[in-house]
C-alpha positions as CSV (number, residue, x, y, z in Angstrom):
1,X,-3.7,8.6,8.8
2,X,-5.1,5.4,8.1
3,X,-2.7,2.5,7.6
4,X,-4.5,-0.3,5.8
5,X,-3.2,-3.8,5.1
6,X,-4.3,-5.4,2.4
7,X,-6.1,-8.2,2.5
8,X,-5.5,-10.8,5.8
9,X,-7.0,-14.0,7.9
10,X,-9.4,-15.7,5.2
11,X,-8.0,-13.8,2.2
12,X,-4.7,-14.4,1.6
13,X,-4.5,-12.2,-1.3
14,X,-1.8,-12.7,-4.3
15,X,0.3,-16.0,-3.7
16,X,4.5,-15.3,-4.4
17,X,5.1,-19.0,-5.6
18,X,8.7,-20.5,-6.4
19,X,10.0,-22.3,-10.0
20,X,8.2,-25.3,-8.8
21,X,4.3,-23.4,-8.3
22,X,4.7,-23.9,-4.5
23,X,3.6,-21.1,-2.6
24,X,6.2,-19.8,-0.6
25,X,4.4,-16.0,0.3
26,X,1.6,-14.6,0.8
27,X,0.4,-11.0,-0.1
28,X,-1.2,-10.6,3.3
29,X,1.7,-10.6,5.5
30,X,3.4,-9.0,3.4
31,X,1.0,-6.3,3.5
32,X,1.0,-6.4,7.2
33,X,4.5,-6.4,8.0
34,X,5.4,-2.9,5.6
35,X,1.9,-1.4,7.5
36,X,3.4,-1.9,11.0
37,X,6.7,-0.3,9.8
38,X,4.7,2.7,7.9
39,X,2.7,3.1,11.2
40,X,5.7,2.7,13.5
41,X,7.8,5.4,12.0
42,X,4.3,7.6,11.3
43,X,3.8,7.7,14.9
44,X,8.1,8.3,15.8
45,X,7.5,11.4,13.6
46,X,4.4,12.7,15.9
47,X,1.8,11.6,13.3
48,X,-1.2,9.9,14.6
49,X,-1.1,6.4,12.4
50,X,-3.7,4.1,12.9
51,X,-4.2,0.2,10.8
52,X,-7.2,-1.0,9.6
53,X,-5.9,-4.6,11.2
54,X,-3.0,-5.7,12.4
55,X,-2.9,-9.0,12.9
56,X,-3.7,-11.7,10.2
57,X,-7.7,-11.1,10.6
58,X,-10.0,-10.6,7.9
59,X,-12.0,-7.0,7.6
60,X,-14.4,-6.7,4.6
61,X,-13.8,-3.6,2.2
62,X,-16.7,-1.6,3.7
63,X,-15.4,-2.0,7.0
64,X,-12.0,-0.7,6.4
65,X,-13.6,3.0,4.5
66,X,-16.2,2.5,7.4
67,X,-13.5,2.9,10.2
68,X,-11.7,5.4,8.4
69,X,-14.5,7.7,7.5
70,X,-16.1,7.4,11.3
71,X,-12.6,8.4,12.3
72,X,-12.3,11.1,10.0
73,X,-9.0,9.9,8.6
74,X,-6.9,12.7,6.5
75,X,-5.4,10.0,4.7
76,X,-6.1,6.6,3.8
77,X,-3.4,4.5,2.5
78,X,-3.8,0.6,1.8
79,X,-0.7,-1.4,1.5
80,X,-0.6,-4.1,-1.3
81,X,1.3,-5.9,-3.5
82,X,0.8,-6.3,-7.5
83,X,0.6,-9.8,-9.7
84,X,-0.4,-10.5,-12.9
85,X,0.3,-13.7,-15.0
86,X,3.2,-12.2,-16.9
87,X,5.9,-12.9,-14.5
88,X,8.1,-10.8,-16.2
89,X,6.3,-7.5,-15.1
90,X,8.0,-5.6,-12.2
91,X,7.8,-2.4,-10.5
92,X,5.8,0.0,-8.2
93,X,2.6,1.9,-9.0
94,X,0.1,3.8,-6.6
95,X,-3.3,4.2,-8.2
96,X,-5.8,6.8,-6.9
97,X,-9.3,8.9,-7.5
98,X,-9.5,10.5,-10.3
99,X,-12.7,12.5,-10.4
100,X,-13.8,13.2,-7.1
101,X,-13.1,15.8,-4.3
102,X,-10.1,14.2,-3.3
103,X,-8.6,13.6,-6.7
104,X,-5.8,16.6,-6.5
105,X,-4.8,15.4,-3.1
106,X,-4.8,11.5,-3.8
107,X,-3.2,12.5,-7.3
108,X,-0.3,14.5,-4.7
109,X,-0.1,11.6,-2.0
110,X,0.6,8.8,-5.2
111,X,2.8,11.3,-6.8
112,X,5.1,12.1,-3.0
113,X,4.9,8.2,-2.4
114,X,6.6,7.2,-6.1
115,X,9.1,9.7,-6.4
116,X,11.0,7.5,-2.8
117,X,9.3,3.9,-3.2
118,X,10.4,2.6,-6.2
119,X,14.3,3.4,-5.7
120,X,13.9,2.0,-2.5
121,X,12.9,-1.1,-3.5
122,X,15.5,-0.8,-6.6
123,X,12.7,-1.4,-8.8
124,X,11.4,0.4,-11.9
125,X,8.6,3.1,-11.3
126,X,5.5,2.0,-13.0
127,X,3.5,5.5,-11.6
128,X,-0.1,6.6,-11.1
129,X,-3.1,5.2,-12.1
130,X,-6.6,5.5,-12.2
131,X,-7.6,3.5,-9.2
132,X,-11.4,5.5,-9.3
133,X,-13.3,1.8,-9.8
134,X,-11.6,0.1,-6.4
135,X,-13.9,0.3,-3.6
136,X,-11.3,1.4,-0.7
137,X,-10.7,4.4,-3.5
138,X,-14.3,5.4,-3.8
139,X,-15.7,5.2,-0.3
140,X,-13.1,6.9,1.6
141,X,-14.3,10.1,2.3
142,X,-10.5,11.6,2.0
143,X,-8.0,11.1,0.1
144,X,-7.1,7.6,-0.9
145,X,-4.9,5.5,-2.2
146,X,-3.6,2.0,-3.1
147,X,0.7,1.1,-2.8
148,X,1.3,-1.7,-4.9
149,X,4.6,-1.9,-3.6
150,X,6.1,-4.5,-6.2
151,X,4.6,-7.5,-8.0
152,X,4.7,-11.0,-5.5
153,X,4.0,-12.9,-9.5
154,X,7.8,-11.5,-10.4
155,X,10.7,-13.5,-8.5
156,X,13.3,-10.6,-8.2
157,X,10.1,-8.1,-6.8
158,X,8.9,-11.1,-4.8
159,X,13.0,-12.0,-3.5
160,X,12.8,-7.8,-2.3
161,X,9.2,-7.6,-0.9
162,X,10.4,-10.7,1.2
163,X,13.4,-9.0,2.4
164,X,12.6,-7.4,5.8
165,X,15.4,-4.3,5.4
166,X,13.8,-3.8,2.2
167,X,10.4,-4.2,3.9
168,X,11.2,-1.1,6.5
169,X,13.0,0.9,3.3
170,X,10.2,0.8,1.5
171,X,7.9,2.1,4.6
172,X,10.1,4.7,5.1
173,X,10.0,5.9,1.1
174,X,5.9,5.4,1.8
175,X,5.8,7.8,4.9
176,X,8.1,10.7,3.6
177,X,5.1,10.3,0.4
178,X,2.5,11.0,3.4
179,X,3.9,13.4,5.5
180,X,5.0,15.4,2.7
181,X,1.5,15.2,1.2
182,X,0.2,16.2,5.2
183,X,2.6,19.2,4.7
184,X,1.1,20.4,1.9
185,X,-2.5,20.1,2.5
C-alpha cells in the first residue's frame, strides 16, 4: 500500500492561517505527520506500507504514480488536507476514479475510509467524489484515492488537523478504510 503525502519541501501546499492572515500551518506537514502514523500502524498490522516521501522533500506528481506503479502498489492512498476561500466549509471527503478499471475498488476504499474518518475527527462527513481529473487519480495503475482529511481554510478543522492525538485518530479511521478494502479485494 502506498502511503503518499501530499505535497512537501518546495510546495507547501494549503496555508492554515490565524484571525490575523499569519500563516501558522502548513498542509505539507500536516500531510506528512498523519502518513507516518497510517504507515506505522499499516505495518503493526502485518501490511507492507510504503510513503511516497517522508521527510519534507518535494516529489513531482508523476513521480509519486511512477513509484507506485513500478512497485506494483495494491493501493494508493495520498494524504491531504482541503481549503477553499469560504472558511466556513468543514468536513472530510475522499474523492476517487470514476470510470476506470479501478473505479469499484477506489469507489470501496473512499467508501471504508469515510464511514471511520470523519467521526474521528468529529467533523461532518462531506463523502465521495469524482476525483477522475487529478493526476495521482488517473495514473495509478490501482486503485486510488485522495483523503482530504479536513479543510486547513476552516479554524475548528484547522485547530483538529493540528492536534497530534487527533492526528494518529484519524490514521487509525484511514487504515481500518484500507485494510478493510484489502479484505475485500
Amino acid at each position: 500500500v502506498i502511503i503518499d503525502a501530499g505535497h512537501g519541501g518546495s510546495d507547501p501546499g494549503a496555508i492554515g492561517k490565524d484571525e490575523n492572515g499569519k500563516a501558522i500551518v502548513y498542509e505539507k506537514a500536516i500531510n506528512l505527520a498523519i502518513s507516518k502514523f497510517v504507515v506505522k500502524k499499516l505495518r503493526e498490522e502485518g501490511i507492507n506500507a510504503v510513503f511516497t516521501r517522508d521527510s519534507d522533500v518535494y516529489w513531482e506528481l508523476a513521480e509519486r504514480t511512477d513509484f507506485a506503479n513500478e512497485l506494483g502498489a495494491d493501493l494508493f492512498v495520498s494524504i491531504h488536507c482541503n481549503a477553499l476561500t469560504d472558511e466556513t466549509i468543514s468536513g472530510s471527503l475522499v474523492m476517487h476514479h470514476t470510470s476506470n478499471e479501478y473505479s469499484a475498488t477506489g469507489k470501496l476504499l473512499a467508501s471504508n475510509i469515510l464511514e471511520y474518518l470523519p467521526d474521528a475527527w468529529g467533523i461532518s462527513n462531506r463523502g465521495r467524489i469524482d476525483g477522475s481529473k487529478m493526476y495521482v487519480i488517473r495514473k495509478a495503475n490501482m486503485p486510488s484515492v485522495i483523503v482530504e482529511n479536513a479543510f486547513i481554510t476552516n479554524k475548528g478543522d484547522r485547530e483538529k488537523l493540528m492536534n497530534e492525538e487527533l492526528q494518529e485518530k484519524a490514521a487509525e479511521a484511514i487504515c481500518k478504510g484500507i485494510i478493510e478494502t484489502l479484505n475485500e479485494m
